[in-house]
N, C-alpha and C positions, 0 to 999 in steps of 0.2 A: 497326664490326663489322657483316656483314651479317645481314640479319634473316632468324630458324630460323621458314621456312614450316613452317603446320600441317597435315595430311598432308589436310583437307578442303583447304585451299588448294591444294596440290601438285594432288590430283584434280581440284578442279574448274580448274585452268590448263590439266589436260590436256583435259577435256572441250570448251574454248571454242576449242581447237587441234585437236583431232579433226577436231571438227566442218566445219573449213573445209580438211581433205584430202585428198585423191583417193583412193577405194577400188577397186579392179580388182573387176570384173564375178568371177573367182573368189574374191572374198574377200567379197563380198556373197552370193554363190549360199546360203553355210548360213542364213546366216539367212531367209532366204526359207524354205529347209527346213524349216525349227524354226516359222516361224510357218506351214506347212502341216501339217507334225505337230501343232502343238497345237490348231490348231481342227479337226482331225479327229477328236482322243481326243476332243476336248471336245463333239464332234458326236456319238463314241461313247456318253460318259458321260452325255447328255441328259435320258434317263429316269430316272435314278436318284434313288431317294429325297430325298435331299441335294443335288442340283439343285434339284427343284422346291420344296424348301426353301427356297432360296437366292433362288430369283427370287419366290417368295409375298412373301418378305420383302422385295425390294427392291424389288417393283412400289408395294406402298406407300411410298415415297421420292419417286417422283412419276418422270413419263419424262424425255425429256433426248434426244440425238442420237449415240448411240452404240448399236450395233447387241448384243443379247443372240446369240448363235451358235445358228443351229439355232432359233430362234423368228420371230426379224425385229424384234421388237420392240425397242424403244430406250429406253437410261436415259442419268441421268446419267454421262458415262465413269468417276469413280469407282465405283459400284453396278456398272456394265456391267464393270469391269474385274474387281470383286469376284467375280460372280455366273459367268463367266466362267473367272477362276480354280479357282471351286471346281471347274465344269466339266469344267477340262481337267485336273486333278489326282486326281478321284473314281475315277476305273479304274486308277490308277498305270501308264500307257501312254503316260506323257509323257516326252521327253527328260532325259540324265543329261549332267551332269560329272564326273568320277569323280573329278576329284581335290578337285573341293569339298564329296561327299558329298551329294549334293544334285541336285533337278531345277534346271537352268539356264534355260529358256527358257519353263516355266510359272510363274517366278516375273518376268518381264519383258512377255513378246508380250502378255497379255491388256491390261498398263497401257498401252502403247504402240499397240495397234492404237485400244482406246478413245482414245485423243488425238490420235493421229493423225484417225480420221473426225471429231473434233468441229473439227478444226483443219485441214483439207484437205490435210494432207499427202501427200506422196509413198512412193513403196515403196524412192525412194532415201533421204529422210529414215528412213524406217522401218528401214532395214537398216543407216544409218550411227550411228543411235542403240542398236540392237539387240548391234552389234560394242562400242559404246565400252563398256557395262554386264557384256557378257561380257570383255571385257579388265579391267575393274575386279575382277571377280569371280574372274578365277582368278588375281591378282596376291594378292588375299587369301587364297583358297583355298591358294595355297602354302604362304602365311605361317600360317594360322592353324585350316584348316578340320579339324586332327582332333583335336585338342585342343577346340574348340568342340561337336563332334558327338559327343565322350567327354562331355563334359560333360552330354550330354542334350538340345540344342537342337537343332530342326528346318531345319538349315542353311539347306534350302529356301527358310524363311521367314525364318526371325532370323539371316540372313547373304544371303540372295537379295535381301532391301528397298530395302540398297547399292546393289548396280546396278543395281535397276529404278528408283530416285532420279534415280541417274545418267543413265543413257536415257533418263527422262522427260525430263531437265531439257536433256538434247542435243536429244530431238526438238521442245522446246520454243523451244530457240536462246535459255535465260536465259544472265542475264552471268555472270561468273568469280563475283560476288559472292552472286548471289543460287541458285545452284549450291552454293556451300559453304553455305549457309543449309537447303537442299533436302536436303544429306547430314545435317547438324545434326537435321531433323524426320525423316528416317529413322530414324535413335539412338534415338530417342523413342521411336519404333513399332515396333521390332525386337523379335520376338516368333516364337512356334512351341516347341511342346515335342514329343519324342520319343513322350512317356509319348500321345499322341494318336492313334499308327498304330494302325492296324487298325479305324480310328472315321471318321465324319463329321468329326469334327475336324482332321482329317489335311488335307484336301483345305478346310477352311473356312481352314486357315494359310496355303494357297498363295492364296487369293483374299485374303485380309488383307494380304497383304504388296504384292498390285497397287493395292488402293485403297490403301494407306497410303503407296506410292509416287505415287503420282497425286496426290492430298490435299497429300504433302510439297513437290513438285515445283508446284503451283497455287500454293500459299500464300506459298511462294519467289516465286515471279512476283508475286505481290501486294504482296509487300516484310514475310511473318511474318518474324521472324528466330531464328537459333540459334546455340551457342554455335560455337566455331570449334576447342574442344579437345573435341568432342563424339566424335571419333574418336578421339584418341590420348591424350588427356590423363590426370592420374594418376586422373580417374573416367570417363573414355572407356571407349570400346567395345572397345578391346580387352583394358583392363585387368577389366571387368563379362563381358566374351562368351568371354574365352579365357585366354591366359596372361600377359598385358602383351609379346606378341611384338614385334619392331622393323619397321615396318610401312615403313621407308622406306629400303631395297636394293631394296624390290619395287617401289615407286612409282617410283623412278627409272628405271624400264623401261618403263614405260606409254609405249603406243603406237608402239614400237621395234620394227623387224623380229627377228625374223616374230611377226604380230601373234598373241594366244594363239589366235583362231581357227584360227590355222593350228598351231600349235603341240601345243596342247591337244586344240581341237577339240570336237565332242558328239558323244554317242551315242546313236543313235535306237531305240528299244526296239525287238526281233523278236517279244517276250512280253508281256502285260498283267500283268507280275506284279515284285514287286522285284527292282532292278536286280541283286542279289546270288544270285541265282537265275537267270542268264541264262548263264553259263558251264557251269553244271552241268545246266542243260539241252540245249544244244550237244553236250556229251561223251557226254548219256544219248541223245542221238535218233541221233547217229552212232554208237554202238557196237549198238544197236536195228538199225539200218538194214543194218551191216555184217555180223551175225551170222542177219541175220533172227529177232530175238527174240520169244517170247512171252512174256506174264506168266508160264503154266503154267511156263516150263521156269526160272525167278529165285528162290531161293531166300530172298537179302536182298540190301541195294541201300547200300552205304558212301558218305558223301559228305564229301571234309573240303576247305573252304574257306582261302584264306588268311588270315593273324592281320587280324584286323576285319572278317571278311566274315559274320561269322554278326550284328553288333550291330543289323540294323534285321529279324531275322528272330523275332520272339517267338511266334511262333506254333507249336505243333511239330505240336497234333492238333486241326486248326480246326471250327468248327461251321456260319460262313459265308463267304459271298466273300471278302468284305473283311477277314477273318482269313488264309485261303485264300489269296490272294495274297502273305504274309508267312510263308509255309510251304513250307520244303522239302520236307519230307516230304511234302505234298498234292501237289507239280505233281512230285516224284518219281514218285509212284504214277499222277498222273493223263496225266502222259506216257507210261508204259508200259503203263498201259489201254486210252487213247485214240490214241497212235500221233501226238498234237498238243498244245500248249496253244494257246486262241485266247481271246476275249474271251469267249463261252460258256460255258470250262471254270470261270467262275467265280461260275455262276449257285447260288443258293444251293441247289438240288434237287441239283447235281451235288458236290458236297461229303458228302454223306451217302451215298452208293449203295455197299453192302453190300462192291463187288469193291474200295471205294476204303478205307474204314473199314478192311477187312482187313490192307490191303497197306501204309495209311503205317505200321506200328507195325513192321514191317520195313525201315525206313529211317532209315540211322541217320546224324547230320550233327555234325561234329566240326568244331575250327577250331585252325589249325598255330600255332604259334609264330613268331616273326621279324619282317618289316618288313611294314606293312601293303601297300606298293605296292614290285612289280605286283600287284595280285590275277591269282588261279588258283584254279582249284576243279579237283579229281581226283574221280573217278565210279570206282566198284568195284564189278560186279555179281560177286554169288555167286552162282553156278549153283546147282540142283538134284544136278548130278551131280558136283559138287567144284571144275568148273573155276573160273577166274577171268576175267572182261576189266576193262581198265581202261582208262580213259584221261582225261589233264590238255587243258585249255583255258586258255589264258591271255589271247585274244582271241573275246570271243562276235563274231558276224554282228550288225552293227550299231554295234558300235563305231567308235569314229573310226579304227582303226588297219582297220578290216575295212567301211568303210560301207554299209548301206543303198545301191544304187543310185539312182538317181533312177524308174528304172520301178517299181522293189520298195516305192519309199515310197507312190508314187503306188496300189496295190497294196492297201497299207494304207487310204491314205485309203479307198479303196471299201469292204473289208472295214468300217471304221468307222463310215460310212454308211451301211451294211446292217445291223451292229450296232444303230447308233441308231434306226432305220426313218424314215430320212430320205433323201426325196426328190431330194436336190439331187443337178446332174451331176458327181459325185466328181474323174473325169478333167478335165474340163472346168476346173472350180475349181481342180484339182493344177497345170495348166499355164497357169492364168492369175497362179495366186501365182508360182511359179519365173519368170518372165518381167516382175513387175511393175516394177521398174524405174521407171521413168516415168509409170507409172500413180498416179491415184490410190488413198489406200490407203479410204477413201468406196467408191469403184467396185469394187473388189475384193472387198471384204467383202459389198458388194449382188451380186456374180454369184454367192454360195455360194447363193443363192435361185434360180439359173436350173433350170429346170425342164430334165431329160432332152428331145432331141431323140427323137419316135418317129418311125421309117419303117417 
């Protein structure tokens, strides 16, 4: 009888196979993306209280050769990936998967660029390792990610660990064997609660989940070992993190065209705010735009979401940012005040002003019954004088089905960099990641320090 692979096994065969296949210049371009987006937000999020948290505390750990973003300073790649993570997750401006519930590429770029500079890698290693972990990811994501995210867990973190295991353990080029050992010490440290948004804790799960992929994926190469039913088994991960779903219809498609990158895809935020909130700000700036609205002439503002779109929204009447960003009702009213959301509207002065306090308690956000995907959010402004406008969104600007162009990211990244009041040449760095290929990802990471050219 032939012998029933364990689905760590099954993964890490695909990983040693990945590894050695040809990816087409379009099938690498997002991730390049994803790793411009994230150390831009993470450029953005710099000053923030829980940053500089982040790095007090790791600078005692001692340094190491992996670059902190936005300071220059160097830890060890675990600490740097940690410190990092929280980073690029504190503004919630990072990239989404939508079908895993979860940021995708803040839970991987921070481990993998730290390993990559401590190990000279390449922007081709970087981007062939980035691909395999988001194919692991939304193979699970199918199978398991709403059932898990009902449960209360920060997919982010305590389903993102998976793949960033995985892509460590590609960019690292371990064997089949010490790869399932790697996914094994993921299990271990799969972690992130729900009950955490709106806190420091929120964005400290996304940097846990890079060091504990880092950590998992070293120790593996060291020869730590783990169980090999640490994934499926009857006290595995999927019977503790979801519903004991059959995890192997989905594995048997790993790395089969079209790869999920293409399939799936990411979605690069338009907003600094949750990702459930992006659709219904799209409906509210175009029906603004098309009517020429003012607050004066809005009576009340209806907003109803598809079945699951309101679970990561608990905020209804926030007091700061980072409540504020988990608030319909705030970028409802702060959109129709301000005419924008950007990374500002969510400075904690701007949460309290008299025309905002007024207007959310006029915003009312409901969520339909049925299937959770597609998501769509419907916008319904009351007028003053009875009328009505509405209108449904089923693709924000930014999603994979509607992308970001590449000058609009690039765009961001500057906005980000202004945000953070950082120096470095935004453009300069935008089109030196999109192009790295060949480069080192060491050199890469040192040009975010090049200094603006003045003439």
């Amino acid at each position: 009888m032939p012998k029933a692979y364990s689905a760590s096994e099954i993964i890490a065969a695909f990983a040693t196979r990945f590894a050695a296949t040809t990816l087409t210049d379009l099938q690498r371009h997002p991730a390049y993306r994803a790793l411009l987006d994230t150390v831009a937000v993470a450029i953005a999020g710099r000053n923030e209280p829980a940053v500089h948290l982040a790095q007090d505390y790791a600078c005692t750990l001692g340094h190491g050769n992996a670059m902190v973003w936005g300071t220059g300073g160097s830890l060890h790649p675990e600490a740097a990936a940690w410190v990092n993570g929280v980073a690029a997750h504190v503004l919630d401006y990072d990239d989404v998967m939508t079908m895993m519930r979860g940021h995708i590429s803040v839970a991987m770029v921070p481990a993998l660029v730290a390993l990559a500079q401590a190990h000279g890698s390449s922007g081709e290693r970087f981007s062939t390792a980035y691909l395999a972990g988001f194919e692991l990811m939304a193979k699970f994501s199918r199978v398991m990610a709403l059932p898990h995210y009902s449960k209360g867990w920060h997919s982010t973190s305590a389903m993102g660990v998976l793949g960033a295991a995985l892509a460590c353990s590609v960019l690292l080029g371990l064997s089949a064997t010490q790869t399932a050992h790697a996914l094994g010490l993921a299990v271990a440290q799969a972690a992130g609660t729900r009950g955490n948004f709106g806190t420091m804790a929120k964005s400290f799960q996304a940097g846990q989940c890079n060091a504990a992929a880092v950590r998992a994926a070293l120790l593996a190469q060291a020869g730590f070992t783990a169980g090999d039913s640490a994934l499926d088994g009857k006290f595995g991960y999927l019977a503790l993190y979801a519903a004991k779903e059959n995890l192997m219809p989905a594995l048997a498609t790993l790395g089969m065209a079209p790869l999920e990158i293409e399939a799936t895809g990411i979605d690069i935020k338009k907003y600094p705010c949750c990702y459930a909130i992006h659709r219904a700000l799209d409906a509210l700036f175009a029906l603004r735009k098309q009517h020429a609205l003012t607050v004066a002439a809005i009576e009340r503002v209806e907003v109803t979401n598809s079945a699951g779109g309101l679970d990561a929204l608990h905020s209804r009447l926030p007091v700061n940012g980072l409540e504020a960003k988990f608030s319909m009702e705030y970028n409802m009213a702060a959109a129709l005040v301000d005419g924008e959301i950007r990374l500002s509207s969510f400075d904690d002065a701007q949460i309290t002003r008299a025309q905002i306090t007024a207007l959310m308690p006029r915003v009312s956000v409901n969520e339909a019954a049925g299937e959770i995907l597609p998501r769509w959010s419907h916008v319904k402004l009351i007028l003053c004088d009875g009328s009505l406008l509405e209108r449904r969104v089923t693709v924000a600007h930014g999603d994979a089905g509607d992308s970001l162009g590449d000058a609009e990211l690039i765009d961001k990244v500057a906005d980000c960099f202004a945000f953070g009041q950082f120096d470095g040449n935004a453009r300069s760095f935008g089109e030196r990641v999109l192009t790295c290929t060949t480069a080192r990802m060491g050199d890469v990471m040192r040009s975010l320090h090049e200094k603006p050219t003045i003439i």
